[in-house]
C-alpha positions in Angstrom: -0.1 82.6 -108.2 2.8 81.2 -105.7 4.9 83.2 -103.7 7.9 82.2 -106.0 6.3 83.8 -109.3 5.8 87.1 -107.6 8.5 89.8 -109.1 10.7 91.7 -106.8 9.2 94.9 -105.5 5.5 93.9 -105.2 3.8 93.8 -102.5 1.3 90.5 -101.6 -1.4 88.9 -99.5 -0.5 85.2 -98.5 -3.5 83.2 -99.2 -3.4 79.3 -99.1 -0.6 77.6 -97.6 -0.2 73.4 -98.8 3.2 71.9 -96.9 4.1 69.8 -94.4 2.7 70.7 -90.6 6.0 71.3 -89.2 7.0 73.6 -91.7 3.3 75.2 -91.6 4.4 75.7 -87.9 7.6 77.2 -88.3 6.1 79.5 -90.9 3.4 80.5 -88.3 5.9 81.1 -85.6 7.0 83.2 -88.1 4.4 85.5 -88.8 3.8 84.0 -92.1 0.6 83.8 -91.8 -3.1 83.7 -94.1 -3.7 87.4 -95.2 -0.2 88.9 -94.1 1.5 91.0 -96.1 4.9 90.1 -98.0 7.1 91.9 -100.0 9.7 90.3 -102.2 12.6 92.2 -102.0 16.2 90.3 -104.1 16.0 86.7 -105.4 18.9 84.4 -105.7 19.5 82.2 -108.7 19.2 79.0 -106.4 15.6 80.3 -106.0 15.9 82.0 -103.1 13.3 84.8 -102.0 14.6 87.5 -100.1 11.5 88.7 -98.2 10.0 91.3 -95.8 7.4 90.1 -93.6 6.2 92.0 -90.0 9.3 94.0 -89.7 11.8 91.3 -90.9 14.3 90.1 -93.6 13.7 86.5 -93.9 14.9 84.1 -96.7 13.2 81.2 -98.3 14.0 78.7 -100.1 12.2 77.8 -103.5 10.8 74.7 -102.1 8.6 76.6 -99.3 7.8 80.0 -101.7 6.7 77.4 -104.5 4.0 75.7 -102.0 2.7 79.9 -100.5 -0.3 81.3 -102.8 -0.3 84.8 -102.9 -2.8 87.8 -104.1 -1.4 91.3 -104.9 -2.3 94.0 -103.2 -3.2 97.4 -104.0 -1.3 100.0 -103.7 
């Protein structure tokens, strides 16, 4: 499942990433990373995701969440 199919509240493990490398890079600098752990916490009806990742609020847009495969975790 992508990033952008997870539902709000849930918790997940960021598996494969497909984009371009610049992106992939800005992402990384990020902390968005293979095996880090997101949580989706408001979307917008653009298709924004509201997210929490290492400590921080960040905001994607549906174009990068669409292209970030994710695994849910356990609680």
């Amino acid at each position: 499942m992508t990033l952008y199919e997870g539902e709000k509240g849930k918790s997940y493990s960021v598996g494969e990433m497909q984009m371009e490398d610049g992106l992939m890079r800005r992402l990384h600098a990020l902390g968005i990373n293979e095996g880090t752990s997101v949580k989706i916490l408001n979307r917008k009806r653009d298709g924004a995701l509201i997210i929490y990742v290492r400590g921080s609020r960040l905001a994607v847009g549906k174009h990068i969440s669409t292209n970030i495969e994710v695994n849910e975790e356990a609680v």
